[in-house]
C-alpha positions in Angstrom: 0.0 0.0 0.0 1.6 3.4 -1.0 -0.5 5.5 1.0 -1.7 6.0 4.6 -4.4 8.1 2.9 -7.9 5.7 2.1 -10.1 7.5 0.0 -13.5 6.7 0.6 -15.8 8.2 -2.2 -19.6 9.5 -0.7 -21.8 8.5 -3.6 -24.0 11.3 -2.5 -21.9 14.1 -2.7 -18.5 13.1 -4.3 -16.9 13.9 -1.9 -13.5 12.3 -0.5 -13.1 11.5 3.3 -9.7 10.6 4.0 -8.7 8.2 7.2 -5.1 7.4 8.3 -5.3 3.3 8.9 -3.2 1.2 10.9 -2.9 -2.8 10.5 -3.4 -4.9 13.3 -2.5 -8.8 13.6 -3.1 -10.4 16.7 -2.6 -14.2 17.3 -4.3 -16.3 19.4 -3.7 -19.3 21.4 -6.5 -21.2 19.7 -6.5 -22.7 15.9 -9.2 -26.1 16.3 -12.5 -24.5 18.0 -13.8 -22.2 14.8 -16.7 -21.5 17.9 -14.1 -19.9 19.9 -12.4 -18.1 17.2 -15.3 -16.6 15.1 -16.6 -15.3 18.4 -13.4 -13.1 18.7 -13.8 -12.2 15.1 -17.3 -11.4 15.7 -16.2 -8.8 18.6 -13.4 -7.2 16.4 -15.8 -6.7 13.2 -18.4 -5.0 15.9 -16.2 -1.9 16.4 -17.4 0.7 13.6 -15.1 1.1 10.5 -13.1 -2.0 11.5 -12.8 -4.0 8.0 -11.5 -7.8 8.8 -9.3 -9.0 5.7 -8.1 -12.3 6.6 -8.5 -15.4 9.6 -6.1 -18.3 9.7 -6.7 -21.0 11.7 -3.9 -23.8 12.5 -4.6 -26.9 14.3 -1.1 -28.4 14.4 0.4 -24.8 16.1 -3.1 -24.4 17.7 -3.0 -20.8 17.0 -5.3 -18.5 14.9 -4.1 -15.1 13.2 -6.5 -12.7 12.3 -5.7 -9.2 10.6 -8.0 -6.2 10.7 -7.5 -2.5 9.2 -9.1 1.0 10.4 -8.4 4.4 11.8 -6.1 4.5 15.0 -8.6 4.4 17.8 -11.1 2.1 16.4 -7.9 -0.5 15.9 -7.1 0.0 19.7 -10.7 -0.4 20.7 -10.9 -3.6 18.4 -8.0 -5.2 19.9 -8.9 -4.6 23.3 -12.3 -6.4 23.3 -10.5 -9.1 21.2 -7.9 -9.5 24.1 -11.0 -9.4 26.8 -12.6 -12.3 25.0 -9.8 -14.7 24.5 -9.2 -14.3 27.9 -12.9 -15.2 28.7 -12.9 -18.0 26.3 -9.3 -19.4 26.1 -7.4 -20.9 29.5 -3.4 -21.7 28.9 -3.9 -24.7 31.6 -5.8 -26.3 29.0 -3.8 -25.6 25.9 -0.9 -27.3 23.5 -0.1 -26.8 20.4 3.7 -26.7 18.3 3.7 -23.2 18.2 5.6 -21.3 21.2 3.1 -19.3 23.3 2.8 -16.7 25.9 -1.3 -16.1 26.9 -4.3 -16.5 24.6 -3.7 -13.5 23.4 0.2 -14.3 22.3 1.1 -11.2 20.3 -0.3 -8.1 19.2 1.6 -5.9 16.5 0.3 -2.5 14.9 2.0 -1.7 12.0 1.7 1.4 10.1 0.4 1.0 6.8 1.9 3.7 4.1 3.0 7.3 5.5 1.6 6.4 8.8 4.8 7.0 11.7 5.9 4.0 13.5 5.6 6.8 16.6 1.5 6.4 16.2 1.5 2.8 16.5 4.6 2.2 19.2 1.8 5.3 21.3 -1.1 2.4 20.3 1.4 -0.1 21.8 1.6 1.7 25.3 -2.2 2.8 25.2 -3.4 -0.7 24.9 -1.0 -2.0 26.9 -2.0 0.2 29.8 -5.9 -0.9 29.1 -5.0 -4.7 29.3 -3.0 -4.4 32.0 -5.2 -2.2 34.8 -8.8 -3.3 33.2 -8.2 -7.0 32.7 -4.8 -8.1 35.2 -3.1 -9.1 32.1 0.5 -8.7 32.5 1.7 -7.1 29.0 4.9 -7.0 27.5 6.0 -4.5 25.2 7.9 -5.4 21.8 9.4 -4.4 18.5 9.9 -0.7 17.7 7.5 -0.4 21.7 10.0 -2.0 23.4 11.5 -0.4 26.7 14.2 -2.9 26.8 16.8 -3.3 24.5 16.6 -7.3 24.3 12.6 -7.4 24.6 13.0 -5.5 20.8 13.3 -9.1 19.4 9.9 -11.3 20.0 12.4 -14.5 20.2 14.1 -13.2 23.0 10.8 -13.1 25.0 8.7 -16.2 23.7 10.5 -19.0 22.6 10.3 -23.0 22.6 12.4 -23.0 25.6 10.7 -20.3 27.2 6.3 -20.2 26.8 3.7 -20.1 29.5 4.5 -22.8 31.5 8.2 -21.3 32.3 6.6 -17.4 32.4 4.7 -18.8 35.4 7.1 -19.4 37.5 9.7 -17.1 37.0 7.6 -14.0 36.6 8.3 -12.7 39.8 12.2 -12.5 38.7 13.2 -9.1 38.1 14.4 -9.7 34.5 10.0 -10.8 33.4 9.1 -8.2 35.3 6.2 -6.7 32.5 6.1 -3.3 31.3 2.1 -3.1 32.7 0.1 -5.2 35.0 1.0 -8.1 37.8 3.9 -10.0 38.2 1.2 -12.8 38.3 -0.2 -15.2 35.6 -3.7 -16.2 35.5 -5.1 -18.7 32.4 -5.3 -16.1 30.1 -1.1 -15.9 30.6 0.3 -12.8 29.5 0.5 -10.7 26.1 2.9 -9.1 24.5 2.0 -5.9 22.5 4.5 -3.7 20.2 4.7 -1.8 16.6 6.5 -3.6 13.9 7.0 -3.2 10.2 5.3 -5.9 7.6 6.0 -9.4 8.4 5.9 -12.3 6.3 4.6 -15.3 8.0 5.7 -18.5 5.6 6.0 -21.9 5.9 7.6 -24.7 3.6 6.4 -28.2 4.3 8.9 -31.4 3.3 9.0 -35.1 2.7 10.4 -36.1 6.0 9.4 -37.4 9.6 13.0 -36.7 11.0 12.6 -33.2 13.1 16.5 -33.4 13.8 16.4 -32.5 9.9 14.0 -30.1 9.8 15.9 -27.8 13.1 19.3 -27.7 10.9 17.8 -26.5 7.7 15.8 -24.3 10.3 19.1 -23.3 11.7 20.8 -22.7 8.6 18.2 -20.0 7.6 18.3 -18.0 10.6 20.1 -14.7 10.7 20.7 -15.1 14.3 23.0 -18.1 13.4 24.5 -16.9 10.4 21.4 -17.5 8.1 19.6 -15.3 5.8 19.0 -11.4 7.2 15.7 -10.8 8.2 14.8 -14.7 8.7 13.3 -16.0 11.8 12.8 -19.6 11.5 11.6 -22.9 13.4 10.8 -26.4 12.8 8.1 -28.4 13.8 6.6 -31.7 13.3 3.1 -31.6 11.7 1.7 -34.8 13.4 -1.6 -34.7 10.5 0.5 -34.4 7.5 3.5 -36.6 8.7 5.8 -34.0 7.7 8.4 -31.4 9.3 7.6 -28.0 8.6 10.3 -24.7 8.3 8.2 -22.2 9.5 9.6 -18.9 8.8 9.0 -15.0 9.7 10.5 -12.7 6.7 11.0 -9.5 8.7 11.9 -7.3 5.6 10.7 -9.0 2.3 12.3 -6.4 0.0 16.1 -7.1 1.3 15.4 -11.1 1.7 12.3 -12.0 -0.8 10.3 -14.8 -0.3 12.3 -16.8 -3.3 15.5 -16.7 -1.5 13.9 -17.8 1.6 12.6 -21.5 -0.4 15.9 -21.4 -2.1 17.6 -22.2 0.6 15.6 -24.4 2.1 15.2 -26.6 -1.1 19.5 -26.5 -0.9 20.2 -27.2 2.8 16.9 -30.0 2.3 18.9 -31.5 -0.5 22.1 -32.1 1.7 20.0 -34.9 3.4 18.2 -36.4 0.5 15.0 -34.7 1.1 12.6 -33.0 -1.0 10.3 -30.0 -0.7 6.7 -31.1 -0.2 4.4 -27.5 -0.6 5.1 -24.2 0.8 2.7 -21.5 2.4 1.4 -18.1 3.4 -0.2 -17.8 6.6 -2.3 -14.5 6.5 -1.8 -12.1 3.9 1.3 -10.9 2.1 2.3 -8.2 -0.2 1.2 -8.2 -3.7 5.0 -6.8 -4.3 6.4 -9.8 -2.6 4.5 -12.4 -5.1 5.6 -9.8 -8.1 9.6 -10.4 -7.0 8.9 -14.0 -6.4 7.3 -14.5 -10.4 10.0 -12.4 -11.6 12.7 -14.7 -10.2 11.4 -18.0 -11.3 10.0 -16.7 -14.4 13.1 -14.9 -15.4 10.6 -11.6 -16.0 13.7 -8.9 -15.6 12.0 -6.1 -16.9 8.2 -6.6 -15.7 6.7 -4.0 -13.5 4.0 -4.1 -10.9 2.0 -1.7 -12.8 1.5 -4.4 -15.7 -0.4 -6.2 -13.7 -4.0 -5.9 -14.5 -5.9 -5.3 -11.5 -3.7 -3.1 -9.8 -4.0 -0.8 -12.8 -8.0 -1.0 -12.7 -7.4 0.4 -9.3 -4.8 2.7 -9.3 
């Protein structure tokens, strides 16, 4: 999107009313009871001017994504009575999945969508963050561009395999988890942790093997942290319905590490060890920018242009 600016045309009068909008994707600690997540949905969508453009529901990580758009306050207001319900309807005691998790609402980022500051949604961070925390008991942890602390900037550093809700539980009263808002004490709803980040890439490549031990090398060999790709954030996990090990992947800045390289890499380090690429995916949504690099990659298109493509010329 190349604009913070939505034009919304009154058919009456003509007239354009513009709105600054803000991008907001929280996950939840729930991806097999559609009941459960629906009814969050269904609490998001109530806010006025709040437009719902995706859900994603996975039963193997047991975690649901959804992203909404809208004006500033109406995104904060959304994702507050989003947070309120999980915690009514989702209790950690009770939950497992293969993704790493920190309460039933895990993570909420704003992210500014075209000339909208990273300031205005690092303010939405601390503003909801304050709400969860002295409305609900929620202890709240701020992330990303929000973060207080240096090493909090990096979600890994906070929630990790190693380190989810069981281990948050007990070692909350330690001064290093001590959260940014609200009790050094967790409850069933766990805590949330809240920040501003750019445009993440959530995806996941799937291949022909059972052996996990496989799948956390290749996983290892695509992380920045460990000398991987920049921008990569990556995990393996064993998908017990597909008999498969996934590479599940965040692409923190798609434009200096496409999505292309990302499978490239994969496909080579699978290859050391004899196996082979079963499917890849998107989990949410993903620039139409990202797909364009991708196509002109494999297709060898050097000189095509986003603008050639039909339907973003209809709406330009």
């Amino acid at each position: 999107m190349e604009s913070t600016l939505f034009v919304n045309i009154n058919i009456y009068t003509g007239n354009p009313t513009f709105m600054k909008i803000i991008e907001c994707v929280p996950n939840f600690s729930e991806g097999r009871n559609d009941n459960v997540v629906s009814d969050i949905v269904s609490v998001i969508s109530s806010v006025q001017s709040i437009r719902i453009l995706d859900k994603e529901m996975d039963a193997n990580h047991n975690r649901s994504v959804i992203t909404f758009v809208g004006e500033p306050e109406m995104v904060l207001s959304a994702a507050y009575l989003a947070i309120k319900r999980a915690s009514e309807l989702i209790d950690l005691n009770k939950h497992t999945g293969e993704h790493p998790r920190f309460g039933a609402t895990d993570v909420v980022p704003f992210i500014p969508l075209g000339d909208v500051k990273m300031e205005e949604c690092i303010k939405l961070s601390q503003e909801l963050g304050e709400k969860v925390a002295s409305e609900l008991g929620i202890p709240v942890y701020l992330y990303g561009e929000a973060a207080n602390l240096d090493w909090r900037k990096d979600l890994g550093n906070i929630r990790s395999k190693n380190f989810q809700y069981e281990q948050l539980r007990s070692s909350i009263n330690e001064p290093k988890w001590k959260p940014d808002y609200g009790p050094s004490k967790v409850g069933p709803a766990g805590a949330t942790i809240i920040g501003a980040r750019d445009f993440l890439i959530a995806y996941n490549v799937n291949l022909r093997t059972k052996d996990l031990e496989i799948g956390k090398k290749i996983a290892r060999a695509l992380r920045a942290k460990d000398g991987g790709l920049t921008f990569v954030k990556s995990l393996a996990f064993y998908l017990e319905d597909k008999e498969m090990v996934q590479i599940s992947m965040n692409l923190t800045n798609f434009r200096k590490t496409p999505v292309y390289r990302a499978f490239e890499l994969v496909s080579l380090e699978a290859s050391r060890f004899g196996v082979s690429i079963a499917e890849s995916e998107v989990v949410g949504l993903i620039p139409l920018d990202a797909i364009v690099d991708s196509t002109k990659y494999y297709l060898q298109l050097n000189e095509f242009r986003s603008s050639q493509i039909l339907e973003k010329r209809m709406w330009e």
